[in-house]
C-alpha positions in Angstrom: 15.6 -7.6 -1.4 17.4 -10.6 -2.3 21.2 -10.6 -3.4 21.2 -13.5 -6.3 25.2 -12.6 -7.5 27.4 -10.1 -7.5 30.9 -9.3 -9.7 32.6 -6.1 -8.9 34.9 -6.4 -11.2 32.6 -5.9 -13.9 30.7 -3.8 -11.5 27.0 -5.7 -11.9 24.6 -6.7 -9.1 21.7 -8.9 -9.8 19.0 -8.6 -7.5 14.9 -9.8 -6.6 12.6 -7.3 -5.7 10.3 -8.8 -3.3 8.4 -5.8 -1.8 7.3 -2.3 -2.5 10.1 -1.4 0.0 12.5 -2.5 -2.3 11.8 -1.1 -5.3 11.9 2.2 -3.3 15.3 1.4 -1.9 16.4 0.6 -5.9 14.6 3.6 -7.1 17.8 5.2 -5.1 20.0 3.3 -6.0 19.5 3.5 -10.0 21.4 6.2 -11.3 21.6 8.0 -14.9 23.9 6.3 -16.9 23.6 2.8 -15.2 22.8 -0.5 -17.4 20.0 -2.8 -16.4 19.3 -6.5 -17.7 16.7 -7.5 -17.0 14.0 -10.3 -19.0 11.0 -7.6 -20.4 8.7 -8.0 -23.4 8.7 -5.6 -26.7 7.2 -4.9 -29.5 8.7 -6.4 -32.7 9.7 -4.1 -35.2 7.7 -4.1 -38.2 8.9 -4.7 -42.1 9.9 -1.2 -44.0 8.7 -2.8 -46.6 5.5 -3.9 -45.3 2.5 -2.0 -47.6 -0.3 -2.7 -44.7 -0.9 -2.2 -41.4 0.4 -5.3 -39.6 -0.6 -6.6 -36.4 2.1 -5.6 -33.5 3.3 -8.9 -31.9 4.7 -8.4 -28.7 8.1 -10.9 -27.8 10.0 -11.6 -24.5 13.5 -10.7 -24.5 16.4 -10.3 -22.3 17.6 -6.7 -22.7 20.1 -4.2 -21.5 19.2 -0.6 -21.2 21.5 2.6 -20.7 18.9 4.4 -17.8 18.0 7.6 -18.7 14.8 8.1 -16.6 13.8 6.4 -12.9 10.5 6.9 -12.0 9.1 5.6 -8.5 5.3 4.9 -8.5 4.1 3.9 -5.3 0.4 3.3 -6.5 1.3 1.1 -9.1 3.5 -0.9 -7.2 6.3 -0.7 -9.6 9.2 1.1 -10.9 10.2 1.9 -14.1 13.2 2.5 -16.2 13.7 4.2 -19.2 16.4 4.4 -21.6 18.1 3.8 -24.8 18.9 -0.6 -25.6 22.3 -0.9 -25.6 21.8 -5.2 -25.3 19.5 -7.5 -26.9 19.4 -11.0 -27.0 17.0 -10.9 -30.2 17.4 -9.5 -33.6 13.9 -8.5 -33.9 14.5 -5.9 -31.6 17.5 -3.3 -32.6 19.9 -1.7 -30.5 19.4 2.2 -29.8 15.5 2.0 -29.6 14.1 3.6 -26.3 12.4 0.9 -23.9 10.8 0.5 -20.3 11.9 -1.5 -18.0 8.9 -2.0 -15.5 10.4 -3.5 -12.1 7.6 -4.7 -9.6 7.5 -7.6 -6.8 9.4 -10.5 -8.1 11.4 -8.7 -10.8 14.8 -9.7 -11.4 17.4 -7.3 -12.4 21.0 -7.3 -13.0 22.6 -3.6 -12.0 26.0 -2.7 -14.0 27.8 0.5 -12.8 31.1 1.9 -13.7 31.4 2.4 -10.1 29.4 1.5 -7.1 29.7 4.1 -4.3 29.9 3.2 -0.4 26.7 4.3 0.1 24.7 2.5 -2.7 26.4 -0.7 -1.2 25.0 0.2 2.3 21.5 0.3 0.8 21.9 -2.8 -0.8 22.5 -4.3 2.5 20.4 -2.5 4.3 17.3 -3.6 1.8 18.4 -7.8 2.2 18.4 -7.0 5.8 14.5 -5.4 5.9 13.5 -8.1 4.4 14.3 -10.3 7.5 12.6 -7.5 9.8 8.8 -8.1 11.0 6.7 -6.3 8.7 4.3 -4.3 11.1 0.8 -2.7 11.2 -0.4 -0.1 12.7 -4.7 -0.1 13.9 -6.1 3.3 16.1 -9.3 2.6 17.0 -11.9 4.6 19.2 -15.4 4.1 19.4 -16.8 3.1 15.4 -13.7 4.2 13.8 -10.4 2.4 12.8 -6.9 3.5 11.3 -4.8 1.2 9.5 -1.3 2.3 8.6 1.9 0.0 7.4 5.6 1.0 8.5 7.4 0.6 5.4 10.8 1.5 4.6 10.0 4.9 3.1 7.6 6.2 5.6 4.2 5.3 6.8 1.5 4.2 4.1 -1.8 4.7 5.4 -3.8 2.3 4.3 -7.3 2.2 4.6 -10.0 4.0 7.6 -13.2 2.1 8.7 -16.5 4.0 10.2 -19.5 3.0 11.6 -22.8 4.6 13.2 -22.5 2.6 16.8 -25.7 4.8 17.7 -26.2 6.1 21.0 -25.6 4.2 24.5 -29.7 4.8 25.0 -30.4 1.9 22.8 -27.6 -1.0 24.2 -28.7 -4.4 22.8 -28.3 -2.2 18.5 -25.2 -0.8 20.0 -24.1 -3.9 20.9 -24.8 -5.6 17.9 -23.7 -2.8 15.2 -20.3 -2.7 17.7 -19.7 -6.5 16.8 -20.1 -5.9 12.7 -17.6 -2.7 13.3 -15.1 -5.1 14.9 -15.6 -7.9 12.2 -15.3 -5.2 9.5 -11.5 -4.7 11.2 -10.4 -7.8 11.7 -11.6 -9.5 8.3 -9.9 -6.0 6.7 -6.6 -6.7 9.4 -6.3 -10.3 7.8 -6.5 -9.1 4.0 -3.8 -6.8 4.8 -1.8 -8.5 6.5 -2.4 -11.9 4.5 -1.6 -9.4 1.3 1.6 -7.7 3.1 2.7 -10.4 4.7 2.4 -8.7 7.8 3.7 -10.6 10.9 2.8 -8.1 14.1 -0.3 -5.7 14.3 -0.2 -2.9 17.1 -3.7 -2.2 18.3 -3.4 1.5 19.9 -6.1 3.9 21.1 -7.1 6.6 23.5 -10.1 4.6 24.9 -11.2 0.6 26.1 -12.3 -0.1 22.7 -8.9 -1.9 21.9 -8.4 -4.0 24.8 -12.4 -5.1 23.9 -11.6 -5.4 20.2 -8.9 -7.7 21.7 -11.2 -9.9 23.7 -13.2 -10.3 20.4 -10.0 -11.3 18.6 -9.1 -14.0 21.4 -12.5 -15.5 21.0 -13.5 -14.7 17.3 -9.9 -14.3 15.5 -7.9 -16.3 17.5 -5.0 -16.4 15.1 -5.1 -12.7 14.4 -5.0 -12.2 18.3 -1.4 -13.9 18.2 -0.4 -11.2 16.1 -1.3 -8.4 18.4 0.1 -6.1 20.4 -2.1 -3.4 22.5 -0.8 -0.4 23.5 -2.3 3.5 24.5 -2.2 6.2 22.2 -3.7 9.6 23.7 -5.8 10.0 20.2 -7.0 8.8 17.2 -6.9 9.1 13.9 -3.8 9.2 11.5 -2.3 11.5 14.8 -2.8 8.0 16.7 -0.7 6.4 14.0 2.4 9.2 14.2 1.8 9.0 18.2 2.8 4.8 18.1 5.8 5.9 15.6 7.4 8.7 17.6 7.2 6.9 21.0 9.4 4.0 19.9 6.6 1.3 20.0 7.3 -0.2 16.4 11.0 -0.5 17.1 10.1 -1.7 20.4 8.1 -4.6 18.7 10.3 -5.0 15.5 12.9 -6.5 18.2 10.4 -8.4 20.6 
């Protein structure tokens, strides 16, 4: 999150969302009743005295809406805000109507509340100061299978699993050669993510050897990936692996490395 202005005496905030972590954290911080400016576009209201249907031309505007309704939507990536216009910066568009204001990554937003409360404050803070924190993945692997979690703000958002037939240990030389794709499949789905998520540290956590070999493959295949990567023991797999790193303090650990 990213504090652009403030003036408390007219009690307003302007702000940038720049992850999905904020627009969680402003999701709680939006209340009933609260005014948001933001720049949105609208439908421009058609002619009463129009006698045929006329194509709806949609405008950008600067409005200001009283919010009535504050919906969070994680799979979107966005959140939205409805209410009554009580500004407009365009005459097309008139006062009262009921609009959506849809705030995702890079939205800016001005906040005006009667009063701001201690605790709204706090997250305010709280939000600029995430945003200076590693971002961190989490990847439990085992023998053809692979995890992948982000820590977020709100909780853990798992993101995506990987599987593959490795076959059996009988036949080495396919094992060998479908165990290379499996670890290609993970890293090239490691960088997406973390190229998409601007993710900065990766734990690599498992029950077995497979991570510390994934990790040899990274040094010599991924190289820049590797740099990113921190191995650690987990005593299963799975999205249990993933809640195992959390609870034994290994993200915080590597948040402050």
């Amino acid at each position: 999150m990213k504090i652009i202005h403030r003036d408390m005496k007219r009690g307003e905030i302007k702000v940038k969302a720049e992850t999905l972590d904020d627009l969680w954290h402003l999701y709680h911080i939006i209340e009933e009743g609260d005014i948001i400016f933001s720049k949105t576009l609208r439908k421009k209201a058609q002619r009463s005295d129009s006698l045929r249907a006329e194509k709806v031309e949609v405008i950008p505007v600067f409005l200001g809406i009283r919010a009535e309704k504050i919906d969070f939507h994680k799979f979107a990536n966005n959140l939205r805000i409805n209410g009554p216009i009580v500004y407009t910066s365009s005459e097309e568009v008139p006062l009262g109507k009921y609009h959506t204001i849809t705030v995702g990554e890079g939205t800016i937003i001005t906040i005006q509340k009667p009063r701001w409360k201690g605790y709204q404050l706090d997250r305010l803070k709280e939000a600029e100061s995430a945003s200076k924190r590693a971002k961190v993945m989490i990847v439990v692997m085992e023998d053809g299978e692979a995890d992948m979690a982000l820590v977020r703000e709100y909780g853990v958002d798992i993101i995506t699993g990987i599987r593959h037939n490795l076959g059996g240990k009988r036949y080495r030389t396919n094992r060998d050669a479908d165990e290379k794709k499996f670890f290609h499949d993970v890293a090239k789905t490691m960088e997406e993510i973390i190229q998409r998520e601007n993710v900065e540290r990766a734990i690599v956590a498992g029950p077995g050897f497979v991570k510390e070999e994934f990790y040899k493959f990274l040094q010599s295949s991924y190289p820049d990936l590797a740099k990113k990567v921190v191995v650690e023991d987990t005593s299963v797999t799975g999205r249990t692996g993933i809640y195992e790193v959390i609870r034994r303090g290994i993200v915080d650990r590597v948040y402050h490395e």
